[in-house]
C-alpha positions as CSV (number, residue, x, y, z in Angstrom):
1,X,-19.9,-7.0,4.9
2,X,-16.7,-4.8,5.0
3,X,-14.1,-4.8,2.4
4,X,-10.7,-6.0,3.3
5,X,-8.8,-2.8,2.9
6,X,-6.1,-5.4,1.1
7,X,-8.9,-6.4,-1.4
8,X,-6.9,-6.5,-5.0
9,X,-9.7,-4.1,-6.2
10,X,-9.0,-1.5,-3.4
11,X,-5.7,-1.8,-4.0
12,X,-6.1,-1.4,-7.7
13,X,-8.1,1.8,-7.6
14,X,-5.2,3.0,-5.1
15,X,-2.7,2.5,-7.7
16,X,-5.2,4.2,-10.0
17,X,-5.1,7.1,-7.7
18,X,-1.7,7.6,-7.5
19,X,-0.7,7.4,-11.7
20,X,-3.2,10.2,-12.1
21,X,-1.8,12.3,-9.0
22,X,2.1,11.2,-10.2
23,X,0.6,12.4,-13.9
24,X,-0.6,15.6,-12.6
25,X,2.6,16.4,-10.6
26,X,0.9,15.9,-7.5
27,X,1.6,13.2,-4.3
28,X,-1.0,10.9,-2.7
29,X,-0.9,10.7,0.3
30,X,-2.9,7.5,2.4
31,X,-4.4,7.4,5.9
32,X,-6.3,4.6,8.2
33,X,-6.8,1.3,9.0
34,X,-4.6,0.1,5.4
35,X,-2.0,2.6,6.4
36,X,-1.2,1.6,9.6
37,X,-1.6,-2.4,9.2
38,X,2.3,-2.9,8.3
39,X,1.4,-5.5,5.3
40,X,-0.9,-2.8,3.8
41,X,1.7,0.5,4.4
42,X,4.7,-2.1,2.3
43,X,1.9,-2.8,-0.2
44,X,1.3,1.0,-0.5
45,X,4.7,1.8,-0.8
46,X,4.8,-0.9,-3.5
47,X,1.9,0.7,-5.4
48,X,4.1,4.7,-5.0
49,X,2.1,6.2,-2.7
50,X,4.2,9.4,-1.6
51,X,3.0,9.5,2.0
52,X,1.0,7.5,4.5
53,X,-0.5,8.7,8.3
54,X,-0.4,5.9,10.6
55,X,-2.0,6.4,14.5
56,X,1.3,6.9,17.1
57,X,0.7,3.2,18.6
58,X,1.0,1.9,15.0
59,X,4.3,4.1,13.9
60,X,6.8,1.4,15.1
61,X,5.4,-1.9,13.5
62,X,4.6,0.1,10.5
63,X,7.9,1.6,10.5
64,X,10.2,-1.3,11.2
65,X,8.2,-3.2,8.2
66,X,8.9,-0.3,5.7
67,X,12.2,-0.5,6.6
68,X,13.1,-4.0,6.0
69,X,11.3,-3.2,2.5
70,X,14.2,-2.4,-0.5
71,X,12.6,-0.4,-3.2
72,X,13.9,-3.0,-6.2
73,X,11.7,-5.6,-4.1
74,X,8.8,-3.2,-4.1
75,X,8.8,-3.1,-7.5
76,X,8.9,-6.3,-7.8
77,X,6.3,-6.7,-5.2
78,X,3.7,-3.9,-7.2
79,X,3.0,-6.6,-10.5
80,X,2.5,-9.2,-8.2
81,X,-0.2,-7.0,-6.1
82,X,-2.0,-6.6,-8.8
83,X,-2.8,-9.1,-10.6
84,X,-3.9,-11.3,-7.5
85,X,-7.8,-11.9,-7.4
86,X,-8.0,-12.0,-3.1
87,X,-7.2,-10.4,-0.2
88,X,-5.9,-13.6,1.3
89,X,-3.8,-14.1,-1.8
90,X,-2.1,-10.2,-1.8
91,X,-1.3,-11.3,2.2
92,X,0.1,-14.8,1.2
């Protein structure tokens, strides 16, 4: 079967990814199907990823979502990420 690009563990080695890269003074940067599904780009931005590539037909959803997102409630949002055990339960 295919992983749920929202799967807690994906999303846990992402925000794996980007305290090395931070650490190391570099950005991440995140492209694809988890980039360009709106829920997935605010839970990216959640986890600090620096920079995402989303397809032209996805740019406005993902966009308009991102910008309804305040960075105190991303943080917020990041712990909460984390610790859930499904994909259905990061999307709830």
């Amino acid at each position: 079967g295919q992983v749920d690009t929202l799967h807690p563990g994906v999303l846990r080695l992402i925000h794996a990814a980007v305290g090395e890269a931070h650490r190391g003074r570099k950005s991440i940067s995140v492209c694809g199907e988890v980039a360009a599904d709106p829920l997935g780009a605010v839970a990216l931005a959640a986890l600090e990823v620096d920079s995402l590539s989303v397809a032209v037909n996805q740019l406005p959803a993902v966009a308009q979502a991102l910008g309804r997102a305040r960075p105190a409630a991303l943080a917020d949002l990041r712990p909460q990420i984390l610790r859930q055990r499904t994909a259905r339960a990061v999307r709830a």
